[in-house]
Backbone bond lengths (Angstrom), bond angles and torsions (degrees), N, CA, C in turn:
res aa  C-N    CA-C-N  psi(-1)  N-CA   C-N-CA  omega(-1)  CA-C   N-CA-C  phi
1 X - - - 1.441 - - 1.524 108.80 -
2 X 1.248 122.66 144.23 1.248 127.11 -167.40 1.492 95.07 -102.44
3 X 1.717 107.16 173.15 1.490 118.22 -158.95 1.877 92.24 -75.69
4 X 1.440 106.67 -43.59 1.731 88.47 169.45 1.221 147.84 -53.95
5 X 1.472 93.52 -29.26 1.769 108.67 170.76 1.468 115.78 -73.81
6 X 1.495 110.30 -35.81 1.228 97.97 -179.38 1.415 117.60 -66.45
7 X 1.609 113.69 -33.68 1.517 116.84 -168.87 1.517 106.09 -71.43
8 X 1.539 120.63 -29.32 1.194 109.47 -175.46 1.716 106.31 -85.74
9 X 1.487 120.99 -15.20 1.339 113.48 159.92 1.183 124.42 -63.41
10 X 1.185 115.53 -33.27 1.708 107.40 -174.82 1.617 121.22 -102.82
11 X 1.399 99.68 -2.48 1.924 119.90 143.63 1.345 111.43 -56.43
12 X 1.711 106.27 -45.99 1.859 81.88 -168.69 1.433 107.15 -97.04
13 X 1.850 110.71 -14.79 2.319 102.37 167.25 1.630 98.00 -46.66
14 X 1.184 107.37 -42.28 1.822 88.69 -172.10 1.288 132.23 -79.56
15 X 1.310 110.33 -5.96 1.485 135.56 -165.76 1.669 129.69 27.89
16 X 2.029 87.94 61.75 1.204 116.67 151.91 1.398 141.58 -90.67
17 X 1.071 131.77 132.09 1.715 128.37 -179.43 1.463 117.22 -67.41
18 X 1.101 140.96 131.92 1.607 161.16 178.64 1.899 82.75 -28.70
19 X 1.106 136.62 -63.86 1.766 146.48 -162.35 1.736 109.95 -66.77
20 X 1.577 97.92 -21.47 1.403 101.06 -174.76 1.498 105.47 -97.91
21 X 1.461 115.43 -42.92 1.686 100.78 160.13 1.573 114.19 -86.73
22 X 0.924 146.92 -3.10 1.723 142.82 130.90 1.920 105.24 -16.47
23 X 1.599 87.51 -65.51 1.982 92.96 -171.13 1.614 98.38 -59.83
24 X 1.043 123.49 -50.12 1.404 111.56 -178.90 1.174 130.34 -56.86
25 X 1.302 113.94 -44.76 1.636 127.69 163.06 1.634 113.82 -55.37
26 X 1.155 114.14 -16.52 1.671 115.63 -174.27 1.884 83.64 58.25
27 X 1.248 130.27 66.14 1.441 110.12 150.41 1.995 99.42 -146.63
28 X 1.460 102.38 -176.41 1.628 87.74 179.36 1.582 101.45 -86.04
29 X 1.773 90.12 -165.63 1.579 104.84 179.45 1.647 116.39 -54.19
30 X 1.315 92.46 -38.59 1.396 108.54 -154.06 1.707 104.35 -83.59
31 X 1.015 105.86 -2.12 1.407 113.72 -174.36 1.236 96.20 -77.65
32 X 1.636 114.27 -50.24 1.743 123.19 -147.79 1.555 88.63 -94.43
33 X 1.471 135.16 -2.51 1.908 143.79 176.71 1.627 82.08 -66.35
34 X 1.750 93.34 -60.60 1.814 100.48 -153.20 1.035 122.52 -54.53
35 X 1.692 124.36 -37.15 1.177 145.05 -151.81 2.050 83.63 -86.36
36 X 1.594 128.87 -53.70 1.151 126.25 172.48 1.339 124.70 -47.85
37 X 1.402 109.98 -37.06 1.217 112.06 -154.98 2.117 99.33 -85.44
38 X 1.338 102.96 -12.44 1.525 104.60 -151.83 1.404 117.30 101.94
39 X 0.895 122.45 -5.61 1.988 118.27 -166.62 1.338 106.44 -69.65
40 X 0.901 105.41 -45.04 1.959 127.91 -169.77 1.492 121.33 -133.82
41 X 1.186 105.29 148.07 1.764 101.20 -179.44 1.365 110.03 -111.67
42 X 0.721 132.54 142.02 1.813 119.91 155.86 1.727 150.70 -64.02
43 X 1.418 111.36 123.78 1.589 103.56 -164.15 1.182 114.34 -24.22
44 X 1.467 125.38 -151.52 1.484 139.42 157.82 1.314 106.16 -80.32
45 X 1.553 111.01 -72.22 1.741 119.08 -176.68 1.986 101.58 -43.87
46 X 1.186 119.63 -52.59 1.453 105.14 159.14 1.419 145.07 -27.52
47 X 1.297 95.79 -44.09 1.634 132.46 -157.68 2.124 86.62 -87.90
48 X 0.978 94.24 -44.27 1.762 89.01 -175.49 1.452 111.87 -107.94
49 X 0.918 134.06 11.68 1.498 137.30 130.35 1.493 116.73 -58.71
50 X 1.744 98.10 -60.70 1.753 92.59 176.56 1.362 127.23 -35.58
51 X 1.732 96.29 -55.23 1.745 108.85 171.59 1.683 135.05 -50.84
52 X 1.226 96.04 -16.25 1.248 115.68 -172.47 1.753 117.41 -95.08
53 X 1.682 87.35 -28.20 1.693 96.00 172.29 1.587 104.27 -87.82
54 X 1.138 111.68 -28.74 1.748 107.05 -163.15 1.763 83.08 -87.89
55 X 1.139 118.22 3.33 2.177 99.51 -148.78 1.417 114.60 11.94
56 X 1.565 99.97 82.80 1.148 110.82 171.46 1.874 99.12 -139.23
57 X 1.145 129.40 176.19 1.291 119.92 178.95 1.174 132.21 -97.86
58 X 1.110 148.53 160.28 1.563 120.84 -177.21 1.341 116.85 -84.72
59 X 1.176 130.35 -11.94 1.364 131.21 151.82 1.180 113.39 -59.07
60 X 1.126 129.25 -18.65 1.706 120.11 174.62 1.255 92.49 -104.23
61 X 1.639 136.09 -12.18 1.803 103.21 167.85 1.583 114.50 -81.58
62 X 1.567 109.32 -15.52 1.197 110.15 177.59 1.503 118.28 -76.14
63 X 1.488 101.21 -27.59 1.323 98.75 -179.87 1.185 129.05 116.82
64 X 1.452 103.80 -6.57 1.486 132.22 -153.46 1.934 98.95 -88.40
65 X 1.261 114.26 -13.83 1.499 114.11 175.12 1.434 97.16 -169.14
66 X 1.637 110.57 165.79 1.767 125.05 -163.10 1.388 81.17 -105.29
67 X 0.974 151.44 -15.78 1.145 148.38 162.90 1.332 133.92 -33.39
68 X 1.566 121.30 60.84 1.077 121.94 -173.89 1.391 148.60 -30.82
69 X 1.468 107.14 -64.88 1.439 124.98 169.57 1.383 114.99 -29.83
70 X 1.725 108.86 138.05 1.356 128.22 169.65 1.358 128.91 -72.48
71 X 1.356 129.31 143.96 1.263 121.57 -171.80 1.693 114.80 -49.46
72 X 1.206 115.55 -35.88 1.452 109.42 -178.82 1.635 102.95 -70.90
73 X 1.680 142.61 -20.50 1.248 123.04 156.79 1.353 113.63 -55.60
74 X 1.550 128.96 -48.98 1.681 111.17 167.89 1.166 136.20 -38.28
75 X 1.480 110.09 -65.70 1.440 110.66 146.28 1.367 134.17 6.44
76 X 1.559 95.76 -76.82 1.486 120.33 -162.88 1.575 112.60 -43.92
77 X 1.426 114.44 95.60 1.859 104.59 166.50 1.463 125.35 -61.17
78 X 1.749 88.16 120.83 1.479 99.94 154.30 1.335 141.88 -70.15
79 X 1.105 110.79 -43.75 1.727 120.65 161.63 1.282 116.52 -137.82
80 X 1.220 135.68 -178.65 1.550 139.11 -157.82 1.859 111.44 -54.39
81 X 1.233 103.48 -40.27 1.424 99.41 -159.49 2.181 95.42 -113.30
82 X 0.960 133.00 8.55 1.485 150.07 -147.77 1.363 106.82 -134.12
83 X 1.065 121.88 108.42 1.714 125.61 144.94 1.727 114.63 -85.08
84 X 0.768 121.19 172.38 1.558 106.72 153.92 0.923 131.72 -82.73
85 X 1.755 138.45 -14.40 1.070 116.73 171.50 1.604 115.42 -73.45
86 X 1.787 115.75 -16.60 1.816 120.06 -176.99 1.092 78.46 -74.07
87 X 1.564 143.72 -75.68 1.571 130.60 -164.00 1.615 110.03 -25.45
88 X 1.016 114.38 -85.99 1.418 115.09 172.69 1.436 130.34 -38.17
89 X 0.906 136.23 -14.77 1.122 155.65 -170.46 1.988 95.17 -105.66
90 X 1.510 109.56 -82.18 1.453 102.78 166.35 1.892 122.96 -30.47
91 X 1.008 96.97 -28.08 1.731 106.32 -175.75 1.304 106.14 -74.98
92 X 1.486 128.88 -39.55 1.649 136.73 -165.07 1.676 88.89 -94.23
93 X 1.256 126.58 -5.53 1.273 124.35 -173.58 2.088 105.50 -75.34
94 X 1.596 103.17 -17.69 1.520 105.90 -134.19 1.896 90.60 -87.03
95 X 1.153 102.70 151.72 2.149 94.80 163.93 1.491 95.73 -66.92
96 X 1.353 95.72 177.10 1.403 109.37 173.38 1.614 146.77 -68.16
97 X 1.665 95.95 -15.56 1.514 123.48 165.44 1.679 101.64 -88.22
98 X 0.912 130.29 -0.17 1.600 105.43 -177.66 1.783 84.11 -133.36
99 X 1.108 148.61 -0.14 1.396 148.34 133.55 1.477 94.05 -51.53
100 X 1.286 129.39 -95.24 1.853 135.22 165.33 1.960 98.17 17.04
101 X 1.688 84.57 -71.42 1.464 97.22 -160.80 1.904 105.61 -81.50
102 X 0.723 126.49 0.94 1.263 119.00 174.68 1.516 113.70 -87.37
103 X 1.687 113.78 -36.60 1.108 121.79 176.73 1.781 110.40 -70.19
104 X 1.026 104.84 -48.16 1.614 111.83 165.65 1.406 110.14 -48.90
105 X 0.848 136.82 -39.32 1.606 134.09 -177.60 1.498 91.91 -89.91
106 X 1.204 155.65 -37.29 1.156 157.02 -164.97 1.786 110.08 -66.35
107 X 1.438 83.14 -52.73 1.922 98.91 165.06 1.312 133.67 -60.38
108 X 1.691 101.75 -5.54 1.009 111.69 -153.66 1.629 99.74 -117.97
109 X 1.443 126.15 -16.40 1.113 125.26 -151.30 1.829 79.10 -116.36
110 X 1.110 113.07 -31.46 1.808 110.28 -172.81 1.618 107.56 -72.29
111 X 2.048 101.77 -31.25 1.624 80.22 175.05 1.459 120.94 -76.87
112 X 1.279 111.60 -33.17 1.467 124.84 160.67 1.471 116.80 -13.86
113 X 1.397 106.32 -74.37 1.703 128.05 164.91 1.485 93.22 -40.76
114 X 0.635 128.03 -87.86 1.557 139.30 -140.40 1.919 96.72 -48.51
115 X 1.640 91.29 -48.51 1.833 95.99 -166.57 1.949 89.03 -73.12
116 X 1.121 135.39 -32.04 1.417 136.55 168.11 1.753 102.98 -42.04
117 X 1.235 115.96 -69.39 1.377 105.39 -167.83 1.532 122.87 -89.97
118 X 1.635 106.74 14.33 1.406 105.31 147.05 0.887 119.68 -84.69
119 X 1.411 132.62 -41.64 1.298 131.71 164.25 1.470 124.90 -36.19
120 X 1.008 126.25 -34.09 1.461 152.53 -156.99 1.324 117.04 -83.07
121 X 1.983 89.95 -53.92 1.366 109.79 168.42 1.392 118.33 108.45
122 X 1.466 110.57 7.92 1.607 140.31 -177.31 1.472 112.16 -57.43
């Protein structure tokens, strides 16, 4: 998918009109046509506004990963000393037996959940 398709895909998940992110962008209609159509690309400062309206990342408007999430989900702390992006980062840190074993415990805590919210009734 090209950088236009994507922008005009994730214009219509939100079900905004080309004029309504135009006003946000401070640019015209025809800017946000061009940028769809392929005609034109968008600066940087563009490029991270976009991300910021879709919260999506700019590596995923570029294309560069499916990886949706916005930089402020990396950010986001999970527990005291952990954001997710150090989580993730701590994770690529691991050898390959304690990667092994992380996923094994990982499998292990989701069936958990899972038998939790039958119980529950979820």
């Amino acid at each position: 998918m090209k950088f236009g398709e994507l922008l005009a895909s994730l214009r219509r998940e939100r079900g905004i009109l080309q004029k309504e992110l135009a006003a946000y962008l401070n640019v015209t209609v025809a800017t946000i046509s061009n940028y769809e159509k392929g005609v034109h690309a968008p600066d940087y400062e563009t490029l991270v506004k976009l991300a910021d309206f879709f919260d999506v990342s700019t590596d995923y408007l570029l294309q560069r990963t499916e990886y949706k999430s916005s930089i402020q989900t990396l950010n986001q702390k999970l527990v005291v000393n952990y954001t997710v992006s150090e989580l993730v980062n701590a994770i690529l840190q691991l050898d390959q037996n304690s990667m092994t074993a992380l996923i094994d415990y990982y499998e292990l805590l989701s069936l958990r959940n899972s038998m939790n919210a039958v119980k529950q009734g979820k």
